[in-house]
MARMARFI-247665 format. One record per residue (C-alpha): x, y, z; residue in three letters. Coordinates in Angstrom, 3 decimals. Example, Ala and Ser with C-alpha at 12.3 -4.5 7.8 and 13.67 -1.06 7.14 Angstrom:
2
<node x="12.300" y="-4.500" z="7.800" resn="Ala"/>
<node x="13.670" y="-1.060" z="7.140" resn="Ser"/>
This chain:
347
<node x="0.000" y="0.000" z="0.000" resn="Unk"/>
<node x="0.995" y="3.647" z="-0.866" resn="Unk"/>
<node x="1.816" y="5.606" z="2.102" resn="Unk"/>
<node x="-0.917" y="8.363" z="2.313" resn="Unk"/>
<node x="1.426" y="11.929" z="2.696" resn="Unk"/>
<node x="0.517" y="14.679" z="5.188" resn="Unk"/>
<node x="0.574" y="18.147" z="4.341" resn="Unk"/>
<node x="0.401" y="21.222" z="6.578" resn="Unk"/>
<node x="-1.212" y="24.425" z="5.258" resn="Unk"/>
<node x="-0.504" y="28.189" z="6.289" resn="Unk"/>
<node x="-4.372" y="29.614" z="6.406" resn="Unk"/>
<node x="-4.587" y="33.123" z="6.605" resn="Unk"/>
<node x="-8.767" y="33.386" z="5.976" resn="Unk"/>
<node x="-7.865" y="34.846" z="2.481" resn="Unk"/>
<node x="-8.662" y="33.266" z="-1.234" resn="Unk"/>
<node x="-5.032" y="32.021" z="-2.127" resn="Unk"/>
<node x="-4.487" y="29.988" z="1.139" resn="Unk"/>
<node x="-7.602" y="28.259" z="0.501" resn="Unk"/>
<node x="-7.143" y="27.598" z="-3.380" resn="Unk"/>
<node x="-4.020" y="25.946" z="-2.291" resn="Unk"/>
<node x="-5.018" y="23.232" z="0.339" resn="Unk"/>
<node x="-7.831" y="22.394" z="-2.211" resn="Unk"/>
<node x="-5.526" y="21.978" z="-5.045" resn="Unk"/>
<node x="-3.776" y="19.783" z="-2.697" resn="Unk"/>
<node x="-6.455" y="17.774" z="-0.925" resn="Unk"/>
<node x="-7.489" y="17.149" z="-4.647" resn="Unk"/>
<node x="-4.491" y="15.213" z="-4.988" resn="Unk"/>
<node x="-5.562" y="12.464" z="-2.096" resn="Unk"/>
<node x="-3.299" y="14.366" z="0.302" resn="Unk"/>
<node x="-4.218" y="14.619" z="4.283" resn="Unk"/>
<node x="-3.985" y="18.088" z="4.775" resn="Unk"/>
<node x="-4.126" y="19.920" z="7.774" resn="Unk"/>
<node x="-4.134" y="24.114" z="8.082" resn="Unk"/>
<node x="-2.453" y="26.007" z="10.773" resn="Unk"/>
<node x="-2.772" y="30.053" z="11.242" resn="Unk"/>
<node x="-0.406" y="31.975" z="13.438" resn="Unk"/>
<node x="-2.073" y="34.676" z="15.522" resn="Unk"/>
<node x="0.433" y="37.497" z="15.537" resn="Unk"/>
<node x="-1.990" y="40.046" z="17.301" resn="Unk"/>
<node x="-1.902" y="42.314" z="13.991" resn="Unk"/>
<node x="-4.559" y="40.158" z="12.277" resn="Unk"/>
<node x="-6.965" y="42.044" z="10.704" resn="Unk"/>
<node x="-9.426" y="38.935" z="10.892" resn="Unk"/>
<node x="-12.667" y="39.780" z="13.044" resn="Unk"/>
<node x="-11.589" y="42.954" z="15.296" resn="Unk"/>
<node x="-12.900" y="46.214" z="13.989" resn="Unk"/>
<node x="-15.846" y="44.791" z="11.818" resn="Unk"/>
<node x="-17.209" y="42.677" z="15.111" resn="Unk"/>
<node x="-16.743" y="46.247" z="17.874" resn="Unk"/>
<node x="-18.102" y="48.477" z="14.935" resn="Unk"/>
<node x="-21.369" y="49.237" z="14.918" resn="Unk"/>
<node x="-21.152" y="50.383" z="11.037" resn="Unk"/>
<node x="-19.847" y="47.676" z="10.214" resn="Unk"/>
<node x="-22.927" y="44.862" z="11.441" resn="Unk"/>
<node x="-24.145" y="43.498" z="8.254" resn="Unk"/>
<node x="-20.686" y="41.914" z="7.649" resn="Unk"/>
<node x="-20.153" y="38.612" z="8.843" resn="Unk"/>
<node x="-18.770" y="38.106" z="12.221" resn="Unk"/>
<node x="-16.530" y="35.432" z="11.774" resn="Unk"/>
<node x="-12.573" y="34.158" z="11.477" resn="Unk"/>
<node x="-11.768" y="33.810" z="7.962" resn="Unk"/>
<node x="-9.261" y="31.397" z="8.547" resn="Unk"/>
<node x="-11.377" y="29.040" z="10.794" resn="Unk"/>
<node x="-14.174" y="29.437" z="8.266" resn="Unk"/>
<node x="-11.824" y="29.102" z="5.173" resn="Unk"/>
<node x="-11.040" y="25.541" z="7.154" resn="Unk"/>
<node x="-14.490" y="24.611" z="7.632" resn="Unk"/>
<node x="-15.211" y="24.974" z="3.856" resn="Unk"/>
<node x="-11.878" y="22.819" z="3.139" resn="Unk"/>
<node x="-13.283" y="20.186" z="5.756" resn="Unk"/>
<node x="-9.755" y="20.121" z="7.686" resn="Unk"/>
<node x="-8.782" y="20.481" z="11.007" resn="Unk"/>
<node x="-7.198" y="24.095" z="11.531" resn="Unk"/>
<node x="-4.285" y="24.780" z="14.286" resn="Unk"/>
<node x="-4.212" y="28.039" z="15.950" resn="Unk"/>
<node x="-1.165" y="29.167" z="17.387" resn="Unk"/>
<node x="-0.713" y="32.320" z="19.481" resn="Unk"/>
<node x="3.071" y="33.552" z="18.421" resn="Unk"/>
<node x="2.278" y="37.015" z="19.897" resn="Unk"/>
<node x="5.428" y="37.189" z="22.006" resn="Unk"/>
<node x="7.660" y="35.410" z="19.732" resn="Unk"/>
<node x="6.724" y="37.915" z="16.957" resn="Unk"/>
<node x="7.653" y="40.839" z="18.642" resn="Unk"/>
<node x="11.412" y="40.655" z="17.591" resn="Unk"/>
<node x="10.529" y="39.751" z="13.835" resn="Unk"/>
<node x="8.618" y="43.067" z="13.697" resn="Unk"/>
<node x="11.308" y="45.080" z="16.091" resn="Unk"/>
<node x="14.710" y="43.578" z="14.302" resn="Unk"/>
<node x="13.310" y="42.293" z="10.658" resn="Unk"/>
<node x="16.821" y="41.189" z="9.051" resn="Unk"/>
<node x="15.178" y="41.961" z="5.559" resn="Unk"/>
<node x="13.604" y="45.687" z="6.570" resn="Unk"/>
<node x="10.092" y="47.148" z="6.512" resn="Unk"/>
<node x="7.738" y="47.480" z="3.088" resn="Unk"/>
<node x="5.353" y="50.796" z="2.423" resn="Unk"/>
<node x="4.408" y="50.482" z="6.318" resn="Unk"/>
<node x="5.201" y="49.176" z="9.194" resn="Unk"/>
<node x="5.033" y="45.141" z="7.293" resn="Unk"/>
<node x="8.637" y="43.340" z="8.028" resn="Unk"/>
<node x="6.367" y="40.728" z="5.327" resn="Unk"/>
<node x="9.380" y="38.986" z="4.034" resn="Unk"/>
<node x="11.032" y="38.281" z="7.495" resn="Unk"/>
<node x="7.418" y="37.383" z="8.701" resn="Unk"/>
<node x="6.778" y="34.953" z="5.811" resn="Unk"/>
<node x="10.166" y="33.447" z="6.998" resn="Unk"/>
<node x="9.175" y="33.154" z="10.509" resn="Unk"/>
<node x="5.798" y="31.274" z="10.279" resn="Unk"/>
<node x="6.603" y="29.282" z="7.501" resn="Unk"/>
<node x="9.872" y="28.114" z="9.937" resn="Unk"/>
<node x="7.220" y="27.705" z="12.740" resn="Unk"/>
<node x="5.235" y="25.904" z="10.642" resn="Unk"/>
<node x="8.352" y="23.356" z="9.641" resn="Unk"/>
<node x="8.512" y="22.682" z="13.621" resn="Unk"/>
<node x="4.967" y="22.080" z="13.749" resn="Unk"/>
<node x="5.143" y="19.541" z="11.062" resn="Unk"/>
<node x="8.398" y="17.883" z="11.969" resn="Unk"/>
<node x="6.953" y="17.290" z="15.460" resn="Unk"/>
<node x="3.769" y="15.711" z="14.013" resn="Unk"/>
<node x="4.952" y="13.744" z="11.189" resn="Unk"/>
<node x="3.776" y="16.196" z="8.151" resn="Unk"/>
<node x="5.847" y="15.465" z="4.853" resn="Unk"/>
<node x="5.712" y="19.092" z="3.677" resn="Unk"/>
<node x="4.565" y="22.297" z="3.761" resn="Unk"/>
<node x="1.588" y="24.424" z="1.579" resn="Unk"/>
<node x="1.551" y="28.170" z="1.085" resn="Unk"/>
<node x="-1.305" y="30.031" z="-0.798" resn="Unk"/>
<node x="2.200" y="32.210" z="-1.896" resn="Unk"/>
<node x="1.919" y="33.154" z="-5.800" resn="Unk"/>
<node x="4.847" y="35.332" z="-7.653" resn="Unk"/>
<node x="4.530" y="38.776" z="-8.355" resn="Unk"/>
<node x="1.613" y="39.141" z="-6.108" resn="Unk"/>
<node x="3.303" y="40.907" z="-2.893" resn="Unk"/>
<node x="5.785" y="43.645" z="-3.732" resn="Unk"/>
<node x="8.038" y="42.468" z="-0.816" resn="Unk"/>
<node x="7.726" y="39.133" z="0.005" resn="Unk"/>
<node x="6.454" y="37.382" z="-2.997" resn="Unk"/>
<node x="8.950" y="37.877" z="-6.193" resn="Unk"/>
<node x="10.725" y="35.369" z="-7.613" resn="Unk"/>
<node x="13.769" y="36.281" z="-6.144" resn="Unk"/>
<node x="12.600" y="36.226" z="-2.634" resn="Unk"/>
<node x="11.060" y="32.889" z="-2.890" resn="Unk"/>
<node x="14.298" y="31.025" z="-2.662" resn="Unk"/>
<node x="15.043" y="33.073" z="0.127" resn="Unk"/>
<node x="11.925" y="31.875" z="2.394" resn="Unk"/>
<node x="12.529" y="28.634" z="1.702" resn="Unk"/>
<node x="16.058" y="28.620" z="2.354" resn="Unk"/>
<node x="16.039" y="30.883" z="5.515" resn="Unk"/>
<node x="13.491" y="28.883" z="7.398" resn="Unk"/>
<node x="14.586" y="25.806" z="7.111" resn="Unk"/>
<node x="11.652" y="24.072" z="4.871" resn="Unk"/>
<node x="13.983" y="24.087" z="1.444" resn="Unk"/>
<node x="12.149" y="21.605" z="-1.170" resn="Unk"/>
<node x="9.378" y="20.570" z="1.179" resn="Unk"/>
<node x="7.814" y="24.386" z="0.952" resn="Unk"/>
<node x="5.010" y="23.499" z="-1.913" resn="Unk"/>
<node x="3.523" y="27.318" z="-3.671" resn="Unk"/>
<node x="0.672" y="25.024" z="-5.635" resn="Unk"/>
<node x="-0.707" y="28.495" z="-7.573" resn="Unk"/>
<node x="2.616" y="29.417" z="-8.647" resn="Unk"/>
<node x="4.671" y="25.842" z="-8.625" resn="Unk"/>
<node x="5.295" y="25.948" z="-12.497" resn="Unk"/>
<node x="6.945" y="29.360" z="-12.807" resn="Unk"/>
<node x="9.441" y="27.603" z="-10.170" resn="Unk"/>
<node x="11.769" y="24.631" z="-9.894" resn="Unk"/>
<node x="10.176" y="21.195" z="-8.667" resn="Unk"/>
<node x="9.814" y="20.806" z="-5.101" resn="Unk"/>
<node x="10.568" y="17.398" z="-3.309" resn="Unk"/>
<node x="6.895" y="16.689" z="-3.019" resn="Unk"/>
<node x="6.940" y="17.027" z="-6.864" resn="Unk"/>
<node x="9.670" y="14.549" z="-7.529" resn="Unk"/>
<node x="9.185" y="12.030" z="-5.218" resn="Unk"/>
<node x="5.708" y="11.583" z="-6.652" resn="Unk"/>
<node x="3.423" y="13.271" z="-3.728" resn="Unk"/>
<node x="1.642" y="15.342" z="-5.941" resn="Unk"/>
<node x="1.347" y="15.391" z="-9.399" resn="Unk"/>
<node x="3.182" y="18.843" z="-10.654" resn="Unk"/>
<node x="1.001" y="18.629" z="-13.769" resn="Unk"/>
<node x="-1.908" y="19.534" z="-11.707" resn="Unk"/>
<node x="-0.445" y="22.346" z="-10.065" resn="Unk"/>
<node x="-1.030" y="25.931" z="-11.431" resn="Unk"/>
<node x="1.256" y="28.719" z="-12.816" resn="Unk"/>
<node x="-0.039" y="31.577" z="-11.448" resn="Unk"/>
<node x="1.677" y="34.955" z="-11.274" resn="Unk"/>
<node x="1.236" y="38.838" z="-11.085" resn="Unk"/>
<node x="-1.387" y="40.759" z="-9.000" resn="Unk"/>
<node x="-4.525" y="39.823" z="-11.345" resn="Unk"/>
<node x="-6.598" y="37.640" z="-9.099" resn="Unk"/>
<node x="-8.876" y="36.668" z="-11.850" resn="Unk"/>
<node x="-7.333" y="33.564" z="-12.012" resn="Unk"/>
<node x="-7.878" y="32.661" z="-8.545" resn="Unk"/>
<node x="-11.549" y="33.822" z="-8.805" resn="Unk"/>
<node x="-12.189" y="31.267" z="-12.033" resn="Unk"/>
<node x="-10.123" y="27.944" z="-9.487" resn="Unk"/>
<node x="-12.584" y="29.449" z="-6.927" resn="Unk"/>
<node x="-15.652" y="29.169" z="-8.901" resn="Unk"/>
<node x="-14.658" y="25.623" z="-10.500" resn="Unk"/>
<node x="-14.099" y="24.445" z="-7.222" resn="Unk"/>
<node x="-17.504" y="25.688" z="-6.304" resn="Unk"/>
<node x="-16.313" y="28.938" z="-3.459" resn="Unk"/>
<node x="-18.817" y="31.342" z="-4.036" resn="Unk"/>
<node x="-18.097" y="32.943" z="-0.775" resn="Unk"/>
<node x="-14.682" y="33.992" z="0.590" resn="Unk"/>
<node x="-12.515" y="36.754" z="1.718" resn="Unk"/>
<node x="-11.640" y="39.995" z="-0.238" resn="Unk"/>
<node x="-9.170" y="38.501" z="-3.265" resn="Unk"/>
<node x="-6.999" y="41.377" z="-2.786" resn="Unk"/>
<node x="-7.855" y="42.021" z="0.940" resn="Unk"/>
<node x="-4.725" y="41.753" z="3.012" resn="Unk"/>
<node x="-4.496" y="40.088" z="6.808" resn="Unk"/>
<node x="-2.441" y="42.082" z="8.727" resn="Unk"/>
<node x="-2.660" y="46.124" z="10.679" resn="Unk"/>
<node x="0.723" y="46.217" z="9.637" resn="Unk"/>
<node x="0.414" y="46.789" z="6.064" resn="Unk"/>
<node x="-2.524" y="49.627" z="6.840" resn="Unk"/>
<node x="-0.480" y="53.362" z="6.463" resn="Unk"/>
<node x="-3.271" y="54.487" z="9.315" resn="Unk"/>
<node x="-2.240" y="51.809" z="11.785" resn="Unk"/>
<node x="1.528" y="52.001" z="11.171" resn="Unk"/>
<node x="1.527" y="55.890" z="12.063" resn="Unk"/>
<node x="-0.334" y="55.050" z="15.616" resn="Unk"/>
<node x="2.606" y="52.752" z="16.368" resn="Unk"/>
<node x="5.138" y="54.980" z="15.463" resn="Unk"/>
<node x="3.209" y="57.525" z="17.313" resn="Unk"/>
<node x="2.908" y="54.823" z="20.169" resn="Unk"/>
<node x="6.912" y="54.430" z="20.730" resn="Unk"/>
<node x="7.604" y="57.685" z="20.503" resn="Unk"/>
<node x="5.113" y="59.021" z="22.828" resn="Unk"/>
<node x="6.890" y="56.209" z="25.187" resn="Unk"/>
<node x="10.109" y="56.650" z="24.826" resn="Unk"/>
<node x="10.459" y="52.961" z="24.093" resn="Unk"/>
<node x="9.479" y="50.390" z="21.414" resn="Unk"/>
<node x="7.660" y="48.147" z="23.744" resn="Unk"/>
<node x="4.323" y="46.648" z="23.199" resn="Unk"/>
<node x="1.844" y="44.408" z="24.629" resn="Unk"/>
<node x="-1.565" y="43.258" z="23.223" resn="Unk"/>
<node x="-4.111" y="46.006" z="24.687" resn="Unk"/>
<node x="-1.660" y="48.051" z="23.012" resn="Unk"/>
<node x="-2.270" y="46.693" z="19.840" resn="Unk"/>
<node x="-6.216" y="46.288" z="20.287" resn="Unk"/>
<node x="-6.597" y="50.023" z="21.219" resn="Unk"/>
<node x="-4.726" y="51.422" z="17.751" resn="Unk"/>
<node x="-7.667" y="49.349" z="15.687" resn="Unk"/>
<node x="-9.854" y="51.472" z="17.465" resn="Unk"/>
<node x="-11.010" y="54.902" z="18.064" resn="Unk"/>
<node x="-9.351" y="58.707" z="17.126" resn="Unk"/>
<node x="-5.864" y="59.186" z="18.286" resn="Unk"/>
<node x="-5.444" y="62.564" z="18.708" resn="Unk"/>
<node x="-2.112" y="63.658" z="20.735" resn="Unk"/>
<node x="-2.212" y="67.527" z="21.672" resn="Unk"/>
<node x="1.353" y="67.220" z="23.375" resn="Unk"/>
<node x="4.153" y="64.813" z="23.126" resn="Unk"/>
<node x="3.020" y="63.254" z="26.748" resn="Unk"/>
<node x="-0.182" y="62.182" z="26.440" resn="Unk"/>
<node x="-2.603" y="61.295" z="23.549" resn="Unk"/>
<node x="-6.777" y="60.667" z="23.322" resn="Unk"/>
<node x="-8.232" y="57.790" z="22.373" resn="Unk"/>
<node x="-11.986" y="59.066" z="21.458" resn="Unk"/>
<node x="-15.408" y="56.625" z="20.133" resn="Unk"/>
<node x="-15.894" y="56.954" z="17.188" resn="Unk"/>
<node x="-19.485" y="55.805" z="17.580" resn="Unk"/>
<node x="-21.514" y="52.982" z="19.964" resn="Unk"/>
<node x="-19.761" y="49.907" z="19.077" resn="Unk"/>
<node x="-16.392" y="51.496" z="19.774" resn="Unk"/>
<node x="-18.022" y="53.349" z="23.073" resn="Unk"/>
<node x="-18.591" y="50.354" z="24.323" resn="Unk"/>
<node x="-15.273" y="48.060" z="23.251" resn="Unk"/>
<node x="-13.277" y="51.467" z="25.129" resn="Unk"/>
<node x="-15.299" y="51.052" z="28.354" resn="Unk"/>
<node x="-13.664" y="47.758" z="28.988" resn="Unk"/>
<node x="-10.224" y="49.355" z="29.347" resn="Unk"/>
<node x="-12.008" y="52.562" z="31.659" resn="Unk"/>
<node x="-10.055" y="51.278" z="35.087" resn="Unk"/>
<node x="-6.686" y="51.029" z="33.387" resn="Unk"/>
<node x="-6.873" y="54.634" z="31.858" resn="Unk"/>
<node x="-7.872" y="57.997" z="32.526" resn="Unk"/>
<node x="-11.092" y="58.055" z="30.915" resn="Unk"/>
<node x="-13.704" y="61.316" z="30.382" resn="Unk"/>
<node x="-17.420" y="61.162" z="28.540" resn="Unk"/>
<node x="-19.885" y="64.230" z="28.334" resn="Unk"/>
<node x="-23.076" y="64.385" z="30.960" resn="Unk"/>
<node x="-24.788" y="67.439" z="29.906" resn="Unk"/>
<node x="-25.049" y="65.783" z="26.119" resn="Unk"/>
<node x="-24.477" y="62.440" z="24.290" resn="Unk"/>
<node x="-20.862" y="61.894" z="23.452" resn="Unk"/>
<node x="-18.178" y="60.006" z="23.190" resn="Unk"/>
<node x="-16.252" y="57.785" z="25.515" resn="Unk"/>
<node x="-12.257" y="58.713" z="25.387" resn="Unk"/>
<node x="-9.138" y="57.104" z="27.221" resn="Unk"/>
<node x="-6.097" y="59.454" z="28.136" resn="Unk"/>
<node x="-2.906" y="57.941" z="27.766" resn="Unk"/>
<node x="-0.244" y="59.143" z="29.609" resn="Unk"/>
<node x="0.120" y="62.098" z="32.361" resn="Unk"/>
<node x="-1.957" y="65.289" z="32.048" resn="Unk"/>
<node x="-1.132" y="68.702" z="33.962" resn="Unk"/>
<node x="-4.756" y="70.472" z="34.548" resn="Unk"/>
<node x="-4.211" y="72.021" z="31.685" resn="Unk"/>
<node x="-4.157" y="69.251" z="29.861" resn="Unk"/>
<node x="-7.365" y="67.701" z="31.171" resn="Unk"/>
<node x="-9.347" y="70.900" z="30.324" resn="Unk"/>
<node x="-7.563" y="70.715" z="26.714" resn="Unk"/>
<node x="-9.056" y="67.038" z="26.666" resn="Unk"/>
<node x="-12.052" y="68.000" z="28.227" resn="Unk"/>
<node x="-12.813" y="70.459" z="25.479" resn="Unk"/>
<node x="-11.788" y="67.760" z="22.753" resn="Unk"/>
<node x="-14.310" y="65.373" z="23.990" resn="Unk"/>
<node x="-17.123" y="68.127" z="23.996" resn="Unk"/>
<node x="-16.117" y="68.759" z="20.366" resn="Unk"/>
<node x="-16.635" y="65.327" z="19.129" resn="Unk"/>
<node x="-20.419" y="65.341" z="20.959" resn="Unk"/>
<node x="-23.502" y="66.228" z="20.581" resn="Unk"/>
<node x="-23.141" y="69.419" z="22.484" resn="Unk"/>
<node x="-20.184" y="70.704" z="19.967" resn="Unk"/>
<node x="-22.390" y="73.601" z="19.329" resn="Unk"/>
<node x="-23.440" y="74.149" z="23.016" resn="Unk"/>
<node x="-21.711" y="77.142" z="25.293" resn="Unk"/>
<node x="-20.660" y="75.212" z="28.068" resn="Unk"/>
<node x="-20.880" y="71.454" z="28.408" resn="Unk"/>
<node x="-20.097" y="69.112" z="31.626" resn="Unk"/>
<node x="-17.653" y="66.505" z="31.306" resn="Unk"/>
<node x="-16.495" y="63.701" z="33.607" resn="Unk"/>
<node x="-13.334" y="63.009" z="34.362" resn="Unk"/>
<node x="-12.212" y="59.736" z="36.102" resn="Unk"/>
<node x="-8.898" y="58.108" z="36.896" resn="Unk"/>
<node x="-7.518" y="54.788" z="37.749" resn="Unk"/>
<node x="-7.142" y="55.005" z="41.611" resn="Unk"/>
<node x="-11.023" y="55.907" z="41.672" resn="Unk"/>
<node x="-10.529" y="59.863" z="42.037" resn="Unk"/>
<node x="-12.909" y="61.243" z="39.835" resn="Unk"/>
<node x="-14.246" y="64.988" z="38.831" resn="Unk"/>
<node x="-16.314" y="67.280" z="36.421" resn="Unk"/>
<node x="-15.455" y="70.213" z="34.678" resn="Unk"/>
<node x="-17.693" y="72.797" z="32.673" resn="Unk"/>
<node x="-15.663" y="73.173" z="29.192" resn="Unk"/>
<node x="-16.492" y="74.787" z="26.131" resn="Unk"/>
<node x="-16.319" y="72.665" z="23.256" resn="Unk"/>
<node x="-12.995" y="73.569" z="20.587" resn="Unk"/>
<node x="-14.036" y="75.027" z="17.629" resn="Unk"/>
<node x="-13.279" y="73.013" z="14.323" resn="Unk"/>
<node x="-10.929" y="74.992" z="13.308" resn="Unk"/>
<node x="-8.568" y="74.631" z="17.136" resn="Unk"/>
<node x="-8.353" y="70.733" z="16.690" resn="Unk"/>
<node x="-5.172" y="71.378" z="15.348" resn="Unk"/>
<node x="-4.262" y="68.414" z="12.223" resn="Unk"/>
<node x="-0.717" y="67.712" z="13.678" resn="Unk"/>
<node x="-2.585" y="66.498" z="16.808" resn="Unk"/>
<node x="-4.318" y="63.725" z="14.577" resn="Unk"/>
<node x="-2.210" y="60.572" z="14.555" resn="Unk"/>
């Protein structure tokens, strides 16, 4: 009997992952996915607090890109191992914030662990040339492959005939004749393997997974080191820059104001770790302070909440003012004036 070969598959929730496992498990190969949960994943945060945002579905594309596969799927939280491949990335940043090649290295390494240790033959990306300006060019391929370990048993099935033949391909695993020579940032192709294979529903083709790529998001973290002094980072850190207006009036402290209901609520949750302020006399926002105020500061803040409520028009409007250790008081601003929200304050 023919020894049935295992294949692991990185499963991001997006269309190319999930073309590839198919085009494998077509081949009579077990395949199992595994997705790496950096903390940057775009995957269910802001579209599940937003209230705007309701009609889309709440769920984890990679969990439901798994479910439509019928295979198992292996979440692992890397959070703290990730920090040093986004603080050191031997290959530099992209447009953003995105250290994408030195990621791509990392979890396709951590997924060559995770198969070694559980008797997987080889490894699947949804990876296709030309597609990613950073990480995904034919010259960089050869460079994931060789820096993490996986060499021939890293399998790109939607680009594996614009490259040389993988071990899985000449020992007979798969058949290389049935692979696909995709390439370039068209995803038209992947839409028509989608529809043969019968997807009709699946993540954005060009949608990407991570905060990281996202110009917006990069400049809060930027904004988030320097206001610290430091490069440090944990995870509310990284939930509260999805989230919100960051507006920072002076270098040692920055807002973090609702944008509407959804995010009012999501904020409230992190009330007894920050200085937080909300209107009384009208509806308004909900907004964290970050950092250490002078009285001047808090009135400044004060008067930026107002301006984001309902009472932005109003003379005078009451504002709370609470703070971690339970001390709490109200002060009777007047809302800023469009024009005094200065635009260097927005982050």
């Amino acid at each position: 009997m023919t020894q049935q070969r295992k294949a692991v598959a990185l499963i991001s929730g997006g269309l190319d992952s999930l073309l590839a496992a198919k085009v494998i498990l077509e081949q009579g190969i077990h395949v199992e996915g595994i997705n790496f949960f950096t903390g940057f994943c775009v995957e269910g945060h802001t579209h599940a607090i937003r209230k705007r945002d309701k009609a889309r579905p709440k769920r984890n594309n990679a969990l439901w890109s798994a479910e439509q596969l019928g295979i198992k799927l292996h979440i692992i939280d890397i959070v703290e191992e990730y920090k040093d491949v986004l603080l050191n990335p031997k290959h530099g940043y992209g447009a953003n914030m995105n250290p994408c090649l030195d990621c791509k290295i990392f979890m396709v390494h951590k997924a060559l662990e995770w198969a070694q240790k559980n008797g997987f033959d080889f490894i699947i990306t949804g990876e296709v040339i030309g597609q990613r300006p950073m990480s995904q060019r034919k010259e960089t391929m050869p460079v994931v492959a060789r820096e993490s370990g996986a060499e021939d048993r890293l399998l790109r099935p939607l680009c594996a005939k614009n490259l040389p033949p993988t071990l899985p391909e000449r020992e007979g695993w798969v058949d290389r004749e049935k692979l696909y020579n995709f390439s370039g940032r068209n995803r038209k192709p992947q839409m028509a393997l989608a529809k043969q294979f019968g997807f009709e529903d699946y993540a954005s083709p060009a949608g990407g997974c991570c905060f990281l790529t996202d110009e917006a998001y990069s400049r809060k973290l930027i904004d988030l080191w320097k206001g610290r002094g430091n490069r440090e980072y944990e995870m509310d850190d990284i939930m509260l820059l999805k989230v919100g207006r960051h507006i920072r009036p002076a270098p040692h402290y920055k807002l973090i104001v609702s944008r509407e209901e959804g995010e009012n609520n999501f904020l409230l949750g992190y009330r007894k770790q920050f200085i937080h302020l909300f209107t009384t006399s009208h509806p308004g926002p909900l907004a964290l302070l970050d950092g250490e105020p002078s009285e001047a500061d808090l009135e400044l803040a004060a008067r930026i909440v107002a301006r984001y409520g309902k009472g932005r028009t109003a003379e005078q409007v009451t504002v709370e003012v609470h703070f971690p250790d339970g001390e709490s008081r109200t002060l009777e601003v007047t809302p800023l004036l469009p024009h005094e929200v200065k635009e260097e304050w927005m982050v």
